[in-house]
N, C-alpha and C positions, 0 to 999 in steps of 0.2 A: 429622416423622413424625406430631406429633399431627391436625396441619393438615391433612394428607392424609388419616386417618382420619376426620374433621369433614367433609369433604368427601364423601366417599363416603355417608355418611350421609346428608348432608343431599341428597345426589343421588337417593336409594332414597325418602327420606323424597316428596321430589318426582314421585318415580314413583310413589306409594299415591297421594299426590291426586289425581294426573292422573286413573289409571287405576284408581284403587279396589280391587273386590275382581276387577277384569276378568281372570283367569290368563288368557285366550286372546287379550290382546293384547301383537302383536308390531310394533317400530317398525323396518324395516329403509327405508334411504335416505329416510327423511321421508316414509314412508307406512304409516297404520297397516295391519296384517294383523289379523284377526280369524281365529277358526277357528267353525265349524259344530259345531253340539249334539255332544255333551253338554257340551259348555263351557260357561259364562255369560259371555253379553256384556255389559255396558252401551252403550247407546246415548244422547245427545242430540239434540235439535232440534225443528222444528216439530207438533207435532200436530193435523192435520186429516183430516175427513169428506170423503171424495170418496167421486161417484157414477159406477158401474162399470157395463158391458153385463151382464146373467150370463144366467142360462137362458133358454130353451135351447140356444143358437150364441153368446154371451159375443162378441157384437160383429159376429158373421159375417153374423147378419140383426138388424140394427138397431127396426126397426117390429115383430118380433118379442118382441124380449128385453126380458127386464126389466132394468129399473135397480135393481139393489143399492147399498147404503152399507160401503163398505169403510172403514178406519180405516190412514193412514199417517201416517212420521215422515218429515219432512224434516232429511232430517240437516244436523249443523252444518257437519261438515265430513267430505267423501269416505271411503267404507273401503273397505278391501279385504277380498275372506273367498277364504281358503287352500282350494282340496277336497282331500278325506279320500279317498285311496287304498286304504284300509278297508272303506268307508262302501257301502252300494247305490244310496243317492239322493244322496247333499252330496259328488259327487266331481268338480265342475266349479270351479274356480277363478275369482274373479268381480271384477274391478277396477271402482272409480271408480262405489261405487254410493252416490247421492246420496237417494234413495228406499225406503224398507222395506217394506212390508204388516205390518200387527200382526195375530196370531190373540190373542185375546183367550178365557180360561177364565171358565168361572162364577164365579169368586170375586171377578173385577174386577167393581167393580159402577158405575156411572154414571159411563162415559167421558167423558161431554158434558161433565164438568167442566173436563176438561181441552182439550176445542177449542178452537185457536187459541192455544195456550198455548208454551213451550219448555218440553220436560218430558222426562224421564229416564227409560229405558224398561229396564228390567233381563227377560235371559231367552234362553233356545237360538237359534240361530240357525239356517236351515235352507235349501234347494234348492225352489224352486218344482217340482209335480209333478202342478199339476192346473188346468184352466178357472179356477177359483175363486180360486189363485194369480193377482196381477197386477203382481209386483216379479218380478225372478230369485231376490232372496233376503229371506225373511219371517222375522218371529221370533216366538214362543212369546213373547209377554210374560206374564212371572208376577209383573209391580212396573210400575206407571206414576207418578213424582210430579213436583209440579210442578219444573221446575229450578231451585236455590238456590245464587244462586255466596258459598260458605263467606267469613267477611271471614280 
């Protein structure tokens, strides 16, 4: 009986690491589910500077538009994000997304440090809903650091 309680533990205990303080992740058949804001996600993987079409036709007239710098994570490995039946915008269900968009606030301050880095991106998750969007699904990052796998 003890042994099976030692077990459980150290199962739970294995779950914080993985998944830290992520409450909106869910592992059902070997694929993670995420949920959209107000949840907090964590995210891993690559952080790069790509440049995007935007105004004024975001791709539709090319020799027009301007090139913007958008900031994405390539993830490590696949998510999935659940939609919110609730929700007016995060209510589409979205598999097998390998790619994010980060919306970055004032308080991040010199991303460029992290380019080209694997780094750890903590914050809401959300429904693309405008030009400017260029993932399905983007996140509010409110934490970027670098990624440090714990010994």
């Amino acid at each position: 009986m003890r042994l099976r309680g030692l077990f459980f533990i150290l199962v739970g205990f294995i779950f914080i690491l993985v998944w830290g303080d992520n409450a909106s992740a869910i592992e059902n058949n070997g694929k993670v589910w995420l949920q959209y804001e107000p949840n907090i996600s964590e995210l891993s993987g690559m952080l790069k500077k790509e440049k995007k079409y935007g105004p004024p036709n975001y791709g539709e007239t090319p020799h027009e538009d301007k090139l913007i710098e958008v900031w994405m994570i390539r993830l490590d490995l696949p998510i999935n994000v659940k939609g919110d039946g609730n929700s007016q915008t995060n209510t589409e269900t979205i598999e097998g997304i390998k790619e994010i968009q980060l919306v970055l606030p004032d308080k991040i301050k010199d991303v460029n440090q992290f380019t080209n880095q694997k780094v750890k991106v903590k914050g809401g998750l959300f429904q693309a809903v405008s030009g400017h969007h260029f993932t399905k699904v983007l996140i509010h990052a409110d934490e970027i650091q670098v990624w440090r796998r714990t010994p």
